[in-house]
C-alpha positions as CSV (number, residue, x, y, z in Angstrom):
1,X,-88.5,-45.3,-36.7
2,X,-86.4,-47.5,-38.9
3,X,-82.9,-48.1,-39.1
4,X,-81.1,-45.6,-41.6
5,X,-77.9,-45.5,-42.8
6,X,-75.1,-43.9,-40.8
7,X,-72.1,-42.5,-42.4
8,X,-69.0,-42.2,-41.3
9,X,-70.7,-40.1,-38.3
10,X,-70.9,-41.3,-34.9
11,X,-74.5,-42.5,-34.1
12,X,-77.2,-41.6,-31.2
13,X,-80.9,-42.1,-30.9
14,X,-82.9,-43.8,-33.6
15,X,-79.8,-45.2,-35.1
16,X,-78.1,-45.9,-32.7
17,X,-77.8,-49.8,-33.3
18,X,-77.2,-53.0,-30.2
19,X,-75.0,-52.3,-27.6
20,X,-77.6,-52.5,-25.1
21,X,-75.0,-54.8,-22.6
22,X,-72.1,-52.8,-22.9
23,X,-74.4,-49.2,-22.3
24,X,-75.9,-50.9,-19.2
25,X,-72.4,-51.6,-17.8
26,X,-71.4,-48.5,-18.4
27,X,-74.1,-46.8,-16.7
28,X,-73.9,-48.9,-13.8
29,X,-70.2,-48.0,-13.5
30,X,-71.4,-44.5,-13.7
31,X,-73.8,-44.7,-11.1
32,X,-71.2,-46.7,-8.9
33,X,-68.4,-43.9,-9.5
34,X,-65.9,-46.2,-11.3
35,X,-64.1,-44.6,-14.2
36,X,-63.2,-46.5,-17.0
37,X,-61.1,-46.8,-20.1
38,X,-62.9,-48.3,-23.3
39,X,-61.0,-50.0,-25.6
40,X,-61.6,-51.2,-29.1
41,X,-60.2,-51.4,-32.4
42,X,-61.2,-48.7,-35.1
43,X,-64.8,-48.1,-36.2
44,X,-66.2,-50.6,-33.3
45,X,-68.3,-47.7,-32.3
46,X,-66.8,-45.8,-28.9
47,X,-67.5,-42.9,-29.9
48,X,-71.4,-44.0,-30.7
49,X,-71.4,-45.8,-27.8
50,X,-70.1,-42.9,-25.1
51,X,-72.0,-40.4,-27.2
52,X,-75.3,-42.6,-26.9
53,X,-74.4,-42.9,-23.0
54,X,-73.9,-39.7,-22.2
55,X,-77.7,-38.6,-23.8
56,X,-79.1,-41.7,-21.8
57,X,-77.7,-40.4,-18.6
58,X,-78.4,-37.1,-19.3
59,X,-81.9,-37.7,-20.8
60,X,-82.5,-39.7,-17.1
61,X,-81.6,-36.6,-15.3
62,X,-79.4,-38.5,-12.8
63,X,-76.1,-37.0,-14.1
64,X,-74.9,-33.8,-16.0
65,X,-72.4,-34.8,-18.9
66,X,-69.6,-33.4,-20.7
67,X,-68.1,-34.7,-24.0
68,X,-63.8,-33.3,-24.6
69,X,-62.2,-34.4,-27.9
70,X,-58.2,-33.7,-27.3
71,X,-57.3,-35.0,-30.7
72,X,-55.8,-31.3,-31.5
73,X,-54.9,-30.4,-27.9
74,X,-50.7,-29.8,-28.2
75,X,-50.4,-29.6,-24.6
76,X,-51.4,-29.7,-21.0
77,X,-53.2,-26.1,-20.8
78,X,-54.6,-26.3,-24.4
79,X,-56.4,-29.9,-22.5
80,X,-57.5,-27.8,-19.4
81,X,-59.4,-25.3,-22.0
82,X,-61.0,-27.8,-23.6
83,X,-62.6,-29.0,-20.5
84,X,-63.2,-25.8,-19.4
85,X,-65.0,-24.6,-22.9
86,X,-67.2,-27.6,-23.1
87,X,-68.3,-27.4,-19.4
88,X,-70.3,-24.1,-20.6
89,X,-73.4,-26.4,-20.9
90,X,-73.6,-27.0,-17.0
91,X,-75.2,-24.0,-15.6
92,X,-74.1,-24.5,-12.2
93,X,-70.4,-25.2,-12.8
94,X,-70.0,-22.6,-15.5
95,X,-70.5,-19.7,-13.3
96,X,-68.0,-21.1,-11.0
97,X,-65.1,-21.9,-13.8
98,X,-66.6,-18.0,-15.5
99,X,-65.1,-15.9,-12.2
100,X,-61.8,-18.0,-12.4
101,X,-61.1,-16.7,-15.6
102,X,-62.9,-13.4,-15.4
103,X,-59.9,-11.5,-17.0
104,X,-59.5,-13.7,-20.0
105,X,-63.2,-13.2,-20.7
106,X,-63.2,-9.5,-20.8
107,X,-62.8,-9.4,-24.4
108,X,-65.9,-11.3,-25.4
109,X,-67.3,-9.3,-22.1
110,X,-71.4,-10.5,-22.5
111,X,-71.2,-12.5,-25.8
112,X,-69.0,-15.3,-23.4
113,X,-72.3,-17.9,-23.6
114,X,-73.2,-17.1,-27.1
115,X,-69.4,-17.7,-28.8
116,X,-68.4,-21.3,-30.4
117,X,-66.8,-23.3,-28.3
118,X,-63.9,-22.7,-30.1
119,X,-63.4,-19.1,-29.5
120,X,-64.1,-20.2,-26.0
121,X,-61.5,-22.5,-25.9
122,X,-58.9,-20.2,-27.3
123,X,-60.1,-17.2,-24.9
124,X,-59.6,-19.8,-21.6
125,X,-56.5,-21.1,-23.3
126,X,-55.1,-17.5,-22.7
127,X,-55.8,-17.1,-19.2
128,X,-53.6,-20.3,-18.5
129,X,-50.1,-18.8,-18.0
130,X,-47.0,-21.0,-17.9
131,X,-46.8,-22.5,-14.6
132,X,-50.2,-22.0,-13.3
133,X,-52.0,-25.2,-15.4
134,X,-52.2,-27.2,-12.6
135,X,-54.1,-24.7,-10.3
136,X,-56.5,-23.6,-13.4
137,X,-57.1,-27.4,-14.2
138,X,-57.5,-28.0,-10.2
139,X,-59.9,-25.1,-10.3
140,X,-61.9,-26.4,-13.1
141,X,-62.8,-29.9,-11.9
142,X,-63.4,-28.4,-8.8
143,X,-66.5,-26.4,-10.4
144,X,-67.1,-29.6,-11.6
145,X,-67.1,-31.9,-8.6
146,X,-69.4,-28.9,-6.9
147,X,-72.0,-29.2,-9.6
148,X,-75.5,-29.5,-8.8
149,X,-76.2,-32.8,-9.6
150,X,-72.6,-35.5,-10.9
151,X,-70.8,-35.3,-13.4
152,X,-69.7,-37.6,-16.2
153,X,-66.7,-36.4,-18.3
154,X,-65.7,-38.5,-21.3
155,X,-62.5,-37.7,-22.9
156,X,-62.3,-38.7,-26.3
157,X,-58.8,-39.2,-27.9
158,X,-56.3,-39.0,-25.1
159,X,-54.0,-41.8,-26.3
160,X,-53.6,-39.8,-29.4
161,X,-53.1,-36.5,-26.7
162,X,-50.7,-38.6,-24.9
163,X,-48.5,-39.6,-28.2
164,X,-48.5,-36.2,-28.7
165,X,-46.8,-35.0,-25.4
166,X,-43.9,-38.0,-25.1
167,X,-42.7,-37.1,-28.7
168,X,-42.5,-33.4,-28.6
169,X,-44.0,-33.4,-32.1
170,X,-40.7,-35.2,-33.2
171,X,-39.9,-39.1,-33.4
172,X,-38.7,-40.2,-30.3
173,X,-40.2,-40.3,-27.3
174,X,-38.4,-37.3,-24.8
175,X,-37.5,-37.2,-21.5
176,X,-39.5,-33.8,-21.2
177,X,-42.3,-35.4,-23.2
178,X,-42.3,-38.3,-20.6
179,X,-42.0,-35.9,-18.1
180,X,-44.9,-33.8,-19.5
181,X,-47.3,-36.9,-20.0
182,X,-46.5,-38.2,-16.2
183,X,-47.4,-34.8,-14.8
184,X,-50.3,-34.2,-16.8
185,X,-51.7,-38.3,-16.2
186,X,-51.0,-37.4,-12.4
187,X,-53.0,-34.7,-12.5
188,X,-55.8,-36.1,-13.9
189,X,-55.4,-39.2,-12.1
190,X,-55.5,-37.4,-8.7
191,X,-58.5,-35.3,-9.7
192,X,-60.4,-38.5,-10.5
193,X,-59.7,-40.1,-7.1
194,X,-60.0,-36.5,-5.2
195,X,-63.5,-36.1,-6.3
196,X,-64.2,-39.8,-7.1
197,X,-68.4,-39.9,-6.4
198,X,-69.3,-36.6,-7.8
199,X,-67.0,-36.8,-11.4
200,X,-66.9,-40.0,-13.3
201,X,-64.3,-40.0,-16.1
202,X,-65.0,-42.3,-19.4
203,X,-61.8,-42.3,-21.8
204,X,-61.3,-43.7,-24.9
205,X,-59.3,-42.9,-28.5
206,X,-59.2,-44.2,-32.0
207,X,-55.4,-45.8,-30.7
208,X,-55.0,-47.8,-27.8
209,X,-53.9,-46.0,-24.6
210,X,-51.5,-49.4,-22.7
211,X,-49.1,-49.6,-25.5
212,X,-48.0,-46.0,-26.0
213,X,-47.5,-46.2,-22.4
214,X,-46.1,-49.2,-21.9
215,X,-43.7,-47.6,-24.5
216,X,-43.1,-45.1,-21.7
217,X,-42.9,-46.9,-18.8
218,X,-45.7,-45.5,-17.7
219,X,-48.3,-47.7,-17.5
220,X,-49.3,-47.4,-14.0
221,X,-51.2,-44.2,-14.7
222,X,-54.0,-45.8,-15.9
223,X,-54.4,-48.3,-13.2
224,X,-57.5,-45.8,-11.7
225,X,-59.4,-47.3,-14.9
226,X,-61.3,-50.3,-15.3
227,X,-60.9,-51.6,-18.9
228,X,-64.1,-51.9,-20.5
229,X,-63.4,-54.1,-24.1
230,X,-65.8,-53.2,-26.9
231,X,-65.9,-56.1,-29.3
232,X,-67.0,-56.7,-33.1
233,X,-70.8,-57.5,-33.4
234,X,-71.6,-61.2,-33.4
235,X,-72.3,-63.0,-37.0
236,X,-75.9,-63.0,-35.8
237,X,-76.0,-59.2,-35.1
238,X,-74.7,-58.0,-38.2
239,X,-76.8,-59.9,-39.8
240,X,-80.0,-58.4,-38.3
241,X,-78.4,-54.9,-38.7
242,X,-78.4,-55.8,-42.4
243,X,-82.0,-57.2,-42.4
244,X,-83.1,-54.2,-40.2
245,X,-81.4,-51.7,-43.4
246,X,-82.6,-53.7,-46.1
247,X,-86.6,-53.4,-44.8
248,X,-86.1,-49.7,-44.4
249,X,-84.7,-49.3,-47.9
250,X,-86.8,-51.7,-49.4
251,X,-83.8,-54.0,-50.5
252,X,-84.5,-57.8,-50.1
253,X,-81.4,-59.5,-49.0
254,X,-82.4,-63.2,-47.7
255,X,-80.1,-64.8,-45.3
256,X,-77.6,-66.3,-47.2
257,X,-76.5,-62.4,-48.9
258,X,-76.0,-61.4,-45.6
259,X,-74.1,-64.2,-44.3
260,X,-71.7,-63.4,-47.9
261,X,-71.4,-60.0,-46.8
262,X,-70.4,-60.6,-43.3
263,X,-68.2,-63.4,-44.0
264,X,-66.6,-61.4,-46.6
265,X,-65.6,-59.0,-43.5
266,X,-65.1,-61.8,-41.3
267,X,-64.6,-59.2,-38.2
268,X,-67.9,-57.4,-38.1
269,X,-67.1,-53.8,-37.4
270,X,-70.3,-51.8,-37.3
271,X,-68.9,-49.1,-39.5
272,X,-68.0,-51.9,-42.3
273,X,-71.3,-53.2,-41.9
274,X,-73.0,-50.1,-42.5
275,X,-70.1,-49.2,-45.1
276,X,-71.1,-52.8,-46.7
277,X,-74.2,-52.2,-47.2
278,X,-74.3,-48.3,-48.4
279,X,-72.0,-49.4,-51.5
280,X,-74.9,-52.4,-52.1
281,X,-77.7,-50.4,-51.8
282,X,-76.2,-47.7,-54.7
283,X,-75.1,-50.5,-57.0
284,X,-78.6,-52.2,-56.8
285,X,-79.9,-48.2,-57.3
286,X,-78.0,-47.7,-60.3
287,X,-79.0,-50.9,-61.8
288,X,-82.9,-50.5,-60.8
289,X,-83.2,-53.4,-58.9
290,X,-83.9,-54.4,-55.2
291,X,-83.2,-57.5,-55.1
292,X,-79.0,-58.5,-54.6
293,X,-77.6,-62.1,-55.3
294,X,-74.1,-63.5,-54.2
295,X,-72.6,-61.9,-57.4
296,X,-73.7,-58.6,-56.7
297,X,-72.0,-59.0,-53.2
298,X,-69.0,-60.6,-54.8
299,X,-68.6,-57.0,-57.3
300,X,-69.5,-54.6,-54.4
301,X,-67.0,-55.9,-52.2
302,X,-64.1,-56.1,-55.0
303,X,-65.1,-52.7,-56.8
304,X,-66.1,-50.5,-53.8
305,X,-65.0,-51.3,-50.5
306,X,-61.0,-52.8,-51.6
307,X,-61.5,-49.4,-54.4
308,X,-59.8,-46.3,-53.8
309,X,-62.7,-44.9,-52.6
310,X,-63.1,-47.8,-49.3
311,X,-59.6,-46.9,-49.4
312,X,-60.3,-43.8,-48.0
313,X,-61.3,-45.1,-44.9
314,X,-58.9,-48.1,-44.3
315,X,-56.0,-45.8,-44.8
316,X,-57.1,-44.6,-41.4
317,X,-56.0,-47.9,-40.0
318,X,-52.1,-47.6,-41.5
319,X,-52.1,-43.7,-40.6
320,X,-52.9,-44.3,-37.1
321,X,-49.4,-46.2,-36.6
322,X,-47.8,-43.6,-38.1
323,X,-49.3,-41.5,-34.7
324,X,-47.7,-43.7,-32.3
325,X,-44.6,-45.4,-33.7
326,X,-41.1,-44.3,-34.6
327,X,-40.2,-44.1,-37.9
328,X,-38.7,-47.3,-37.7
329,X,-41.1,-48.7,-35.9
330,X,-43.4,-48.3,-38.5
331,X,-41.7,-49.6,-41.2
332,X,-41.4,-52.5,-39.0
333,X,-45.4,-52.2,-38.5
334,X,-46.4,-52.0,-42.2
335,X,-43.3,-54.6,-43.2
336,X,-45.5,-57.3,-40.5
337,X,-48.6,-56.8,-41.8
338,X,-47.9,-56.8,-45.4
339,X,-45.9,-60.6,-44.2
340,X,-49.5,-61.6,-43.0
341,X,-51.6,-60.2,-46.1
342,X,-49.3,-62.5,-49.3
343,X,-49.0,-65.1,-46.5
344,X,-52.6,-65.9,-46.3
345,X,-53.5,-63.7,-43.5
346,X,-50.8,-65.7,-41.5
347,X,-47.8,-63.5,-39.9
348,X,-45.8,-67.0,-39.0
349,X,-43.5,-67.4,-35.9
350,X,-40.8,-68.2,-38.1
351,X,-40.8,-65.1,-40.2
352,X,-41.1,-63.0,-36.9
353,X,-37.9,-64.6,-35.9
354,X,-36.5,-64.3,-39.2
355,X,-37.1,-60.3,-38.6
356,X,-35.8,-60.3,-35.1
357,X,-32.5,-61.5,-36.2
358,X,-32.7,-58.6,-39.0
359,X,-33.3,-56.1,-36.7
360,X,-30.6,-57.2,-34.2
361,X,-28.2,-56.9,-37.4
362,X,-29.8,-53.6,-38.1
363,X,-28.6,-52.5,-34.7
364,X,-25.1,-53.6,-35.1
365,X,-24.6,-51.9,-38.4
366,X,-25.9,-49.1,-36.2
367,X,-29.3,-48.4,-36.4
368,X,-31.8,-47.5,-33.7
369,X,-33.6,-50.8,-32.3
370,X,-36.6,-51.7,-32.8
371,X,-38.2,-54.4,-30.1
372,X,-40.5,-56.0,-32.5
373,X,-42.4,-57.3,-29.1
374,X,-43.7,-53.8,-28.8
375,X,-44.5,-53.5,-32.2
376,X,-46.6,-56.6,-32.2
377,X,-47.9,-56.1,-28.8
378,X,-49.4,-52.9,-30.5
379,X,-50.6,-54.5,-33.5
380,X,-52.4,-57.0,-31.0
381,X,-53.7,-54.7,-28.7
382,X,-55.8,-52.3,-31.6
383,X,-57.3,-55.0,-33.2
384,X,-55.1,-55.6,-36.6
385,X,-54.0,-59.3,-35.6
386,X,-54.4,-62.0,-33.1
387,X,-52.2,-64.6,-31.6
388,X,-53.4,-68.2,-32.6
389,X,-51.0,-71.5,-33.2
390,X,-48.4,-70.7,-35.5
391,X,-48.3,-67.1,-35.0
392,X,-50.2,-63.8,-35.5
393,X,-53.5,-63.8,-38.1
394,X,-55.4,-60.7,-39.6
395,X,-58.3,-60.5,-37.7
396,X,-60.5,-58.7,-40.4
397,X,-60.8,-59.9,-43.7
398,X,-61.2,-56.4,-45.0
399,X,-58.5,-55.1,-43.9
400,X,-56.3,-58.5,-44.8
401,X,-57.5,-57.8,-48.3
402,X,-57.3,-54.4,-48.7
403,X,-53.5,-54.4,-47.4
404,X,-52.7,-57.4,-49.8
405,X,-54.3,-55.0,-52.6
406,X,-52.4,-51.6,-51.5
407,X,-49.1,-53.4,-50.1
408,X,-48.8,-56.9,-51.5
409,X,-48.0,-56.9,-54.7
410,X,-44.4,-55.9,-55.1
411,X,-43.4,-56.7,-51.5
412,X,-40.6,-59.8,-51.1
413,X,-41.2,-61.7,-48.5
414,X,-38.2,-62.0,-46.0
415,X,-37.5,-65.3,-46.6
416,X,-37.5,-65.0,-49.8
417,X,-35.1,-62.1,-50.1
């Protein structure tokens, strides 16, 4: 089957697209027990690539596999339901996790395997009472570990869980929110070593897990992980991806319109690629013709992805920092990156002085300080910039562009103010 156009959906199967080393890696780290923690900037593809994994494995009939989205969980027992609710699918542990929660289930009584997931969830969410979490959670990975073949549980969105827990749903991170996020990281992190050879825990988030620790002082939680970095596609594979898209559409785009379009990103995120060439393939449709040149590329890329509809999905990056910084941390965030968009893509190590020595002010007159390492160590980290001579540089043209466009052009430069 040809390549077809994905979406802003995750991907499996037939379009599922390269990634063969990283999926290979992964399984062997399955097969070896090791647990790991992907990391990648947005749109790089983890949740393709876990999603794809997971039906490999599955599809080999070596391992039984589970996929938990936390992005809504609120806290430690609404996570422990989620688990429990998508765990329905193995046959074996189901029944065991069913009699532990026998009482909550009495209300759905025989419909219990035919209800959403969602009413599932919320029925096992009530037979958690305060205080007894721990012991349900225990119980549920237990059914797990004693499943009839292994079990590889992928938990989508925990950093995002995790951001969740240390700021109480408020600004600042808490010292019950730290304590909160310790116990629940400990208990996770001593069910992953407990049954370490029959449960194999993949976790990954559309936000970097380190930094909102490190935050924290909790980074030694996730030392039971071994990082696994997902990186943009090479020049070369984005280029095929576009060749492989234009023969099943029956576009011709020679070699030198794909090398525009992907120098035009200069960081070639999947998604964008894809994105890239959706926007092409309609403006060529519109006009009745199949063939693009460099100017076509040149209008597609200034009238649809920097419009308000590519918007859409770059806003994604900005709202993300809003999830794991203080207010003022953000403002320091967005005040950074709009520095690097007017000055060429450049964040300079004189301007980041220049805003330390703002900041420290800041705090004399008052105000609650901001270690702009942390906020550049986060920045580096999820993939907005990257540390080269001189300072910090946008590491994908998009998004350099399309912050210069949103942000640019009625910011003042701090040295200019």
């Amino acid at each position: 089957m040809s390549l077809r156009k994905a979406g802003a959906n995750w991907v499996d199967g037939d379009r599922f697209y390269n990634r063969g080393e990283e999926l290979e890696v992964l399984s062997e780290r399955a097969r070896d027990g090791i647990h790991t923690l992907i990391t990648a900037p947005r749109r790089m593809g983890k949740t393709s690539l876990v999603r794809e994994l997971l039906r490999r494995l599955a599809e080999e009939g070596t391992f039984e596999t589970i996929f938990v989205d936390l992005e809504d969980a609120s806290d430690p027992a609404d996570a422990i339901a989620e688990i429990g609710a998508q765990s329905r699918s193995l046959k074996g542990a189901w029944r065991r996790i069913r009699l532990g929660f026998s009482n909550a289930l009495k209300e759905i009584g025989g419909r219990v395997d035919n209800v959403s997931i969602s009413e599932l969830q919320v029925q096992l969410r009530a037979g958690i009472a305060a205080g007894n979490q721990w012991r349900k959670g225990d119980d549920i990975i237990a059914a797990l570990a004693e499943n009839n073949q292994r079990v590889v549980l992928a938990i989508d969105e925990l950093p995002i869980f995790v951001s969740r827990l240390l700021r109480e749903n408020g600004d600042d991170i808490t010292t019950e929110g730290k304590r909160a996020t310790d116990k629940f990281l400990s208990w996770l992190r001593k069910n992953a070593q407990r049954h370490r050879g029959r449960i194999v825990l993949i976790v990954s988030g559309s936000v970097g897990l380190e930094p909102i620790l490190r935050q924290a002082g909790l980074s030694a939680q996730v030392n039971i992980f071994a990082p696994c970095d997902l990186k943009p596609w090479s020049e070369d594979t984005a280029s095929s991806c576009l060749a492989e898209l234009a023969e099943a559409y029956g576009l011709g785009l020679p070699p030198d319109i794909r090398m525009a379009m992907c120098r035009r990103l200069r960081c070639h995120v999947p998604h964008h690629i894809q994105q890239f060439f959706g926007y092409l393939h309609e403006h060529l449709r519109r006009e009745n013709r199949t063939r693009a040149s460099l100017n076509d590329v040149d209008q597609v890329y200034e009238n649809e992805m920097l419009s308000v509809r590519g918007q859409v999905d770059l806003e994604h990056y900005q709202g993300r920092l809003r999830v794991v910084l203080r207010t003022e941390e953000y403002r320091v965030a967005l005040e950074l990156l709009t520095e690097a968009a007017v000055g060429g893509g450049l964040l300079s190590d004189d301007v980041i002085d220049q805003y330390s020595r703002h900041l420290r002010a800041e705090v004399k007159a008052g105000a609650h300080p901001v270690i702009i390492e942390d906020v550049l160590y986060l920045l580096e980290h999820d993939g907005y910039l990257e540390r080269q001579s001189g300072g910090y540089r946008f590491i994908s043209g998009l998004l350099e562009d399309w912050w210069s466009v949103r942000y640019g052009q009625n910011f003042i430069p701090i040295m200019s103010r």
